[in-house]
C-alpha positions as CSV (number, residue, x, y, z in Angstrom):
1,X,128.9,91.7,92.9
2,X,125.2,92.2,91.9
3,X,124.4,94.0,88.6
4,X,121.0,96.0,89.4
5,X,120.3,96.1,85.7
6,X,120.2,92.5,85.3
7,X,116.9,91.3,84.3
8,X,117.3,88.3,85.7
9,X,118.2,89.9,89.0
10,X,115.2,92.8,88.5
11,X,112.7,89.9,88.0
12,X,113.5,88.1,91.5
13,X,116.3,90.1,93.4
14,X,115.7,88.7,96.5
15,X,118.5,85.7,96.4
16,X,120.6,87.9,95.6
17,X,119.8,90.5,98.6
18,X,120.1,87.2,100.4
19,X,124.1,86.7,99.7
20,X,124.5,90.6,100.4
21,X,122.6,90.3,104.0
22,X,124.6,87.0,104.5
23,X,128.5,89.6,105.0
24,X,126.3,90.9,108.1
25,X,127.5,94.5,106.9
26,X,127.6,97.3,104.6
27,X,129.4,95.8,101.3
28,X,131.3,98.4,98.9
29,X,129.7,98.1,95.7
30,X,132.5,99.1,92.8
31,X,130.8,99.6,89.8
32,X,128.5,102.3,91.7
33,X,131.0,104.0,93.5
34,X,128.7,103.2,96.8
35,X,128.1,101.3,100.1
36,X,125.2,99.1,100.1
37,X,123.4,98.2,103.3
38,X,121.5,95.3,103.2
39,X,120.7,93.8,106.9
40,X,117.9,96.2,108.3
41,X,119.5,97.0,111.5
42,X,121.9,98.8,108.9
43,X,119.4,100.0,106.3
44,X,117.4,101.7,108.9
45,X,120.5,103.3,110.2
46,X,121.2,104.4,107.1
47,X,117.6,106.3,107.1
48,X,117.5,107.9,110.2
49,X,121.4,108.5,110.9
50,X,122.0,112.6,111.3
51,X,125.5,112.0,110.1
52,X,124.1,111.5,106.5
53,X,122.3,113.7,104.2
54,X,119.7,113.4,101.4
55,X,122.1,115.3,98.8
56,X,120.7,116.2,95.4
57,X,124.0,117.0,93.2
58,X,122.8,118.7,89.7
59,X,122.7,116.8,86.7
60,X,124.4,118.6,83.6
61,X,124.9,120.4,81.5
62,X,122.6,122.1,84.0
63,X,120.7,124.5,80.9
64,X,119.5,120.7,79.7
65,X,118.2,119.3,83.7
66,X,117.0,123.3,84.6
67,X,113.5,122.2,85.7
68,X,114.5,118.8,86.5
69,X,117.1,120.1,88.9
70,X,115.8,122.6,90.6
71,X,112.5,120.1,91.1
72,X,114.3,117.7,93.3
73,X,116.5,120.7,95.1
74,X,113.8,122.4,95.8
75,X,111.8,119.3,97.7
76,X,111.5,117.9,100.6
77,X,112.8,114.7,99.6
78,X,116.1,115.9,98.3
79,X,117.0,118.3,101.1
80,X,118.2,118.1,104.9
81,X,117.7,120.4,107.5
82,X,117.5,123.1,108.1
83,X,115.7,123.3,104.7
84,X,114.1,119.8,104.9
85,X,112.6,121.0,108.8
86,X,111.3,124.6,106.9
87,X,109.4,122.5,104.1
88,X,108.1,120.1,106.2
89,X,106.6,122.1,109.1
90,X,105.3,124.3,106.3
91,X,103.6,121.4,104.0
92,X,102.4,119.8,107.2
93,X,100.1,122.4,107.6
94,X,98.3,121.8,105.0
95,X,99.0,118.1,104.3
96,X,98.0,116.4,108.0
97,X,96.8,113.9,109.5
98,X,93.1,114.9,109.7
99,X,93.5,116.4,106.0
100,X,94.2,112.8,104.8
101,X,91.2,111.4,106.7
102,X,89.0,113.1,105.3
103,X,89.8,111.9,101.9
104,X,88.0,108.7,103.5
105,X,85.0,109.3,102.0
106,X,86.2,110.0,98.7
107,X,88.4,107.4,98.1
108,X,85.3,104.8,99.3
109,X,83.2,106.8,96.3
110,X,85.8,106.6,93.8
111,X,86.8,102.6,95.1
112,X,82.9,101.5,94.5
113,X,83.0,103.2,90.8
114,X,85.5,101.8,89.5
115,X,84.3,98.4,91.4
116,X,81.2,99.4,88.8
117,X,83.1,99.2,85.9
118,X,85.3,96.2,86.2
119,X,82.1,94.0,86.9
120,X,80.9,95.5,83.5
121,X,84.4,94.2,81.9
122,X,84.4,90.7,84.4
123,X,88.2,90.2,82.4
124,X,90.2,93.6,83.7
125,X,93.7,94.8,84.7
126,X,94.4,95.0,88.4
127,X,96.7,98.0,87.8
128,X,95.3,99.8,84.6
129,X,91.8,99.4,85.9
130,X,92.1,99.2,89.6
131,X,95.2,100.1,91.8
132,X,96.5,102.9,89.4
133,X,93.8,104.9,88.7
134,X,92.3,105.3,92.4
135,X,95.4,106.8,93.6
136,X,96.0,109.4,90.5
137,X,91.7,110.6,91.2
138,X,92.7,111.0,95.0
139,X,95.8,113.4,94.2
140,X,94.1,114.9,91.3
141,X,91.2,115.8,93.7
142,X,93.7,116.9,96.2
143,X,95.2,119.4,93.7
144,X,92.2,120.3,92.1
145,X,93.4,118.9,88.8
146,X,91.2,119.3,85.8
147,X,89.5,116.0,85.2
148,X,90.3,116.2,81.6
149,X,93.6,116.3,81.8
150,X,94.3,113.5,84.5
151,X,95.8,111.4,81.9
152,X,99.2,113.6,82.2
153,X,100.0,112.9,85.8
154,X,100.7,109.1,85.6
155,X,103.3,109.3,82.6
156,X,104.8,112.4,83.7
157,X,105.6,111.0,86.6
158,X,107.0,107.8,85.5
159,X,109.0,110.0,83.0
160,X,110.8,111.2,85.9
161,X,110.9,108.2,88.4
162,X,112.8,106.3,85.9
163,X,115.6,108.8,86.7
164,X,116.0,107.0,90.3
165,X,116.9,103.7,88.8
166,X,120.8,102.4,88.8
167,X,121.9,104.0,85.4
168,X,119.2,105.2,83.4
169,X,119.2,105.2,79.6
170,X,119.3,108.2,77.5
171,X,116.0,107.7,76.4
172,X,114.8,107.3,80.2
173,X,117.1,110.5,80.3
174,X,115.5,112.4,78.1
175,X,111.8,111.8,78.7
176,X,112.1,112.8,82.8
177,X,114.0,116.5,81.3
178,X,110.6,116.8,79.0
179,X,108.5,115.6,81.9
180,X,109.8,118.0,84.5
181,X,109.7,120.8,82.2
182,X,105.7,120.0,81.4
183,X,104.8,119.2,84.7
184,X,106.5,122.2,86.1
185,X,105.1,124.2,83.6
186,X,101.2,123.0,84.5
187,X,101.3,123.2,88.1
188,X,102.6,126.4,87.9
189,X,100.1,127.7,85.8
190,X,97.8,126.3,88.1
191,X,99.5,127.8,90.7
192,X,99.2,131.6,89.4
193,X,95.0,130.7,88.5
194,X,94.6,129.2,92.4
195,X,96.7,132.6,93.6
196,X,93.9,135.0,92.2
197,X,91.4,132.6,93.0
198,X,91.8,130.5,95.9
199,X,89.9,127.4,96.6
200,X,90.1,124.9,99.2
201,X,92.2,122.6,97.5
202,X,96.1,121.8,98.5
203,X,97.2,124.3,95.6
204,X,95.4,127.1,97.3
205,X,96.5,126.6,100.6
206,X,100.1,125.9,99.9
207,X,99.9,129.4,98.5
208,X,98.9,130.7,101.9
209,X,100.4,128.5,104.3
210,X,102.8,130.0,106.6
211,X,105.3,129.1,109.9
212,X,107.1,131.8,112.2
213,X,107.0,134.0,109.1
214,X,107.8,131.5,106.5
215,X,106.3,130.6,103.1
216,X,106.8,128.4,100.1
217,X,108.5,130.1,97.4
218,X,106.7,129.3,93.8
219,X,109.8,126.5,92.8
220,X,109.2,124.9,96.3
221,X,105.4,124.8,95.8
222,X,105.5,123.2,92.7
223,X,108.0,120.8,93.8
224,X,106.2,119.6,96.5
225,X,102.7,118.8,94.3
226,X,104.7,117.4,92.2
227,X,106.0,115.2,95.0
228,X,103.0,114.6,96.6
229,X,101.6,113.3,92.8
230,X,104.9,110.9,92.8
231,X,104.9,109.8,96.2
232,X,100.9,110.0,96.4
233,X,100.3,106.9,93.9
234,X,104.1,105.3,93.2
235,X,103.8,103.4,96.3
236,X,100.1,103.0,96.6
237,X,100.0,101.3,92.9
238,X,103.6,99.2,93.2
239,X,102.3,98.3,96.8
240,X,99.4,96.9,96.0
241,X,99.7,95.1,92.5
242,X,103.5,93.3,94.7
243,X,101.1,92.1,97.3
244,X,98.0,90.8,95.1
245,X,100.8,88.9,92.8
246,X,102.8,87.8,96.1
247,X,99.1,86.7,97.7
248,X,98.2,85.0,94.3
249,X,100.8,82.6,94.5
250,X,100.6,81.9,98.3
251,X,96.9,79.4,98.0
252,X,96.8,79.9,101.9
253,X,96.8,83.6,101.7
254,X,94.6,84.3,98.6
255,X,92.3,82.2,100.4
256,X,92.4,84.7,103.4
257,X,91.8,87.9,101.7
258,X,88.8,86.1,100.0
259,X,87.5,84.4,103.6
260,X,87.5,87.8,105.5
261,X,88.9,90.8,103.8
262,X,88.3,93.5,106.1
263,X,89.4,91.3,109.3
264,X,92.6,91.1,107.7
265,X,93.4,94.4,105.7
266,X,95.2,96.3,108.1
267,X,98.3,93.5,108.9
268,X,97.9,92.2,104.8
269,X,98.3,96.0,104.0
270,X,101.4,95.8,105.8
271,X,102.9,92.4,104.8
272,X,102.0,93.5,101.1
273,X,104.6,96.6,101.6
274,X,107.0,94.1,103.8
275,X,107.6,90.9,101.4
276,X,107.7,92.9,97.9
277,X,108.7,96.2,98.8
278,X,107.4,99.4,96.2
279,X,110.3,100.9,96.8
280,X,114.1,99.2,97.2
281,X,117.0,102.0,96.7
282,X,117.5,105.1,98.9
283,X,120.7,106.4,99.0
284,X,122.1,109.2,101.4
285,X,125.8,110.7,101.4
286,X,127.9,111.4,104.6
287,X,128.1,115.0,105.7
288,X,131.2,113.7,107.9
289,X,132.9,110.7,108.9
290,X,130.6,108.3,110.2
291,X,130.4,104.6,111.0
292,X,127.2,102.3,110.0
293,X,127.5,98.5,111.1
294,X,130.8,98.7,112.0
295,X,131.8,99.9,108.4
296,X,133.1,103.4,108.3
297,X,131.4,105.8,105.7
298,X,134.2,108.3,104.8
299,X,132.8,112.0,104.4
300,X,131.4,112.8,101.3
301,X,130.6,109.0,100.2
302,X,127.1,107.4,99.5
303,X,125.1,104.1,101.1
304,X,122.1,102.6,100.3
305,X,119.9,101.4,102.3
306,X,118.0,98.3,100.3
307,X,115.1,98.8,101.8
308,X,113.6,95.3,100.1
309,X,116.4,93.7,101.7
310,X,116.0,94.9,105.0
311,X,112.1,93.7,104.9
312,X,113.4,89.7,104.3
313,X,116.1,90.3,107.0
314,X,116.3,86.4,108.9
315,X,117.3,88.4,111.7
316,X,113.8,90.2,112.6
317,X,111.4,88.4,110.5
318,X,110.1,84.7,111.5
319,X,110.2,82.9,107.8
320,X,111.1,86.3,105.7
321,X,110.2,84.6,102.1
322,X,106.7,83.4,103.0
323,X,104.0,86.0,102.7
324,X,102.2,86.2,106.0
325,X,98.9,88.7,105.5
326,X,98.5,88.2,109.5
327,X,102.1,89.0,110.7
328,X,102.1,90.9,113.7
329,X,104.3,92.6,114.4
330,X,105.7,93.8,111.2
331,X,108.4,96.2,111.4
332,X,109.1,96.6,108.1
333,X,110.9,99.6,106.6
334,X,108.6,99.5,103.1
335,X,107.7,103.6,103.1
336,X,111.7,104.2,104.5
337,X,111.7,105.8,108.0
338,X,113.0,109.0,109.7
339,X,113.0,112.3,108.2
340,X,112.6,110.7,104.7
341,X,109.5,108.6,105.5
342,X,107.4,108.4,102.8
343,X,105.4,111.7,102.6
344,X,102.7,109.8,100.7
345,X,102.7,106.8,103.1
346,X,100.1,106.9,104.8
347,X,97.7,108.2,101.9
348,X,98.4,104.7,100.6
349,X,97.9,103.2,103.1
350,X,94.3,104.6,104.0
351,X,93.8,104.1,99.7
352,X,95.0,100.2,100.6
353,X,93.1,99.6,103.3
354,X,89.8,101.2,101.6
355,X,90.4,99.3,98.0
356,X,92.2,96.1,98.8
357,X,89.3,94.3,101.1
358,X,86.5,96.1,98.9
359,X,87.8,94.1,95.9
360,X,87.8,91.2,97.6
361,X,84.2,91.4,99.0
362,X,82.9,92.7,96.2
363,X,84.7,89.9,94.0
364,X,85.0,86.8,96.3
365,X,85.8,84.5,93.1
366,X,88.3,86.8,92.0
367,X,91.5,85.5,90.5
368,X,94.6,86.3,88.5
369,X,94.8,84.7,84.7
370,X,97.9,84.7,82.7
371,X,100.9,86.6,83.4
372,X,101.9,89.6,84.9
373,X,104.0,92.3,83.2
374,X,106.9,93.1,86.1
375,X,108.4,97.0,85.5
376,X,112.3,96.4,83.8
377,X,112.8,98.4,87.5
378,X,114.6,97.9,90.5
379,X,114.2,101.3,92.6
380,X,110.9,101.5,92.2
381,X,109.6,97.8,92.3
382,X,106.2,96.9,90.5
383,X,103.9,95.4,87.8
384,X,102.7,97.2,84.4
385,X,100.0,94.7,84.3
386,X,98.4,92.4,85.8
387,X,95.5,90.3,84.0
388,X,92.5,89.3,86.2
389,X,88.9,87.8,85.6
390,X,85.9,88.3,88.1
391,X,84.6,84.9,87.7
């Protein structure tokens, strides 16, 4: 059975995903006391099935997790309805559609400086100097986040993302307890400042926001900027370094982004989030006896659905392992689906399609020089580093 903290395995997974697929059902996995779904007819299942719930279970000793705890409780991303429906209708209101738009704009300023400064450098990092800052400035905008103390938000949230991966170390431990507690700590300071002095930033109006008489209490608030910051950039960043690696080493495709890159953004966008995946392991335990590809799921048990696995699935995708950046259709699961689709998903995806063909046209003889630095991660899939040179 596959060990998820094998490096070997963490460095290329996908053979191995491959041989799970290949039972053409959910597998019982013993060492993590879970099913694992691998074929995406199942995984989506596993996403969108009523029968199964997002359920957050304490960490303890609960005085240690406090803040980390009541975080993820608190969210929309570890609860079901009827809480999950009440936060949702509620942070919809002020996290929409036309909301995210808007940020157009923005993002297109904030793309084209720090365009300015990599042509100063000509040698630069794809993720340090490109893909991960862009995201954090959007959300920090979003929140109103002092500029000067934007350097927080990317390792407090890695602090506590390493939490999501298959047996965390007690150092990984440790650092998301002290992140929670200083993240938690700072948005709820900002929280109290925006409260006497509203704005027109998310802060303020998740203050105000209401639905049939509801509001966010001050723990749900914070919970959900703090999820919006995670969800915000985790994808958009892991997203896009997986793709420009994946497109790097497929001639025929780097060739295409640098031919035509706004022609081809939207369906590379979406083969970027298909063939490497940002995110790979979601898991959700039955609320009551259920069955999911023929396998029954006994109340009370967790299943995974891989969603990396499901996106190379023989089954629905016409030559899974090679990148196609004009594959169309592409109904890949990369941001998860029902209830629990990525809250941040389609911010990354405007972010993506604004910042992946203005590289490209800004930088036609762009290319990729040495090698990149993969995350020891599974969960959440992606690069620390990925050396590039304009020239």
């Amino acid at each position: 059975m596959l060990n998820f903290k094998d490096p070997d395995f963490i460095a290329n997974p996908y053979p191995g995903l491959a041989e799970l697929r290949a039972y053409g059902k959910p597998i019982w996995h013993d060492d993590l006391g879970l099913f694992l779904a691998a074929k995406h007819r199942d995984a989506n299942d596993v996403l969108r099935n009523k029968s199964l719930g997002r359920i957050y279970r304490p960490r303890v000793p609960e005085e240690e997790w406090f803040d980390f705890n009541w975080l993820h409780s608190d969210s929309i991303l570890d609860s079901e309805p009827p809480k999950h429906t009440r936060l949702r209708s509620l942070v919809a209101k002020a996290f929409n559609r036309g909301r995210i738009d808007a940020l157009a704009p923005q993002i297109q300023t904030l793309t084209q400086e720090l365009l300015d400064q990599i042509a100063l450098k000509k040698d630069f990092d794809v993720i340090a100097d490109y893909a991960e800052p862009l995201p954090v400035k959007v959300i920090a905008a979003l929140l109103d986040f002092p500029v000067e103390d934007e350097y927080l938000l990317r390792p407090w949230s890695q602090a506590i993302v390493k939490m999501y991966e298959v047996g965390p170390t007690q150092e990984s431990q440790a650092g998301a307890r002290r992140a929670a507690s200083e993240f938690a700590a700072y948005v709820h300071d900002l929280m109290i400042a925006r409260k006497k002095k509203p704005g027109t930033d998310l802060i303020s109006e998740l203050a105000i926001v209401e639905e049939a008489g509801e509001k966010l209490n001050a723990h749900e608030l914070i919970a959900t900027c703090i999820l919006l910051l995670n969800a915000g950039h985790e994808a958009s960043v892991n997203g896009f370094g997986n793709g420009i690696v994946a497109a790097f080493k497929e001639e025929s495709q780097w060739e295409l982004l640098k031919s035509d890159p706004y022609a081809i953004s939207t369906t590379a966008i979406e083969e970027f989030l298909r063939f490497d995946a940002p995110l790979h392991f979601f898991d959700r335990t039955a609320t009551e006896d259920t069955e999911i590809g023929g396998v029954k799921i006994e109340k009370g048990q967790k299943i995974v659905s891989l969603l990396g696995s499901a996106n190379r699935d023989e089954d629905i995708f016409e030559n899974p392992n090679t990148m196609n950046l004009l594959r169309d259709p592409n109904p890949h699961i990369g941001f998860g689906a029902g209830i629990h689709f990525c809250l941040g998903g389609p911010l990354a995806r405007l972010e993506m399609n604004i910042s992946l063909p203005a590289l490209f046209s800004r930088f036609p003889h762009m290319s990729l020089v040495g090698e990149a630095t993969r995350r020891p991660t599974f969960s959440l899939r992606g690069y620390e580093k990925i050396p590039a040179t304009i020239n």
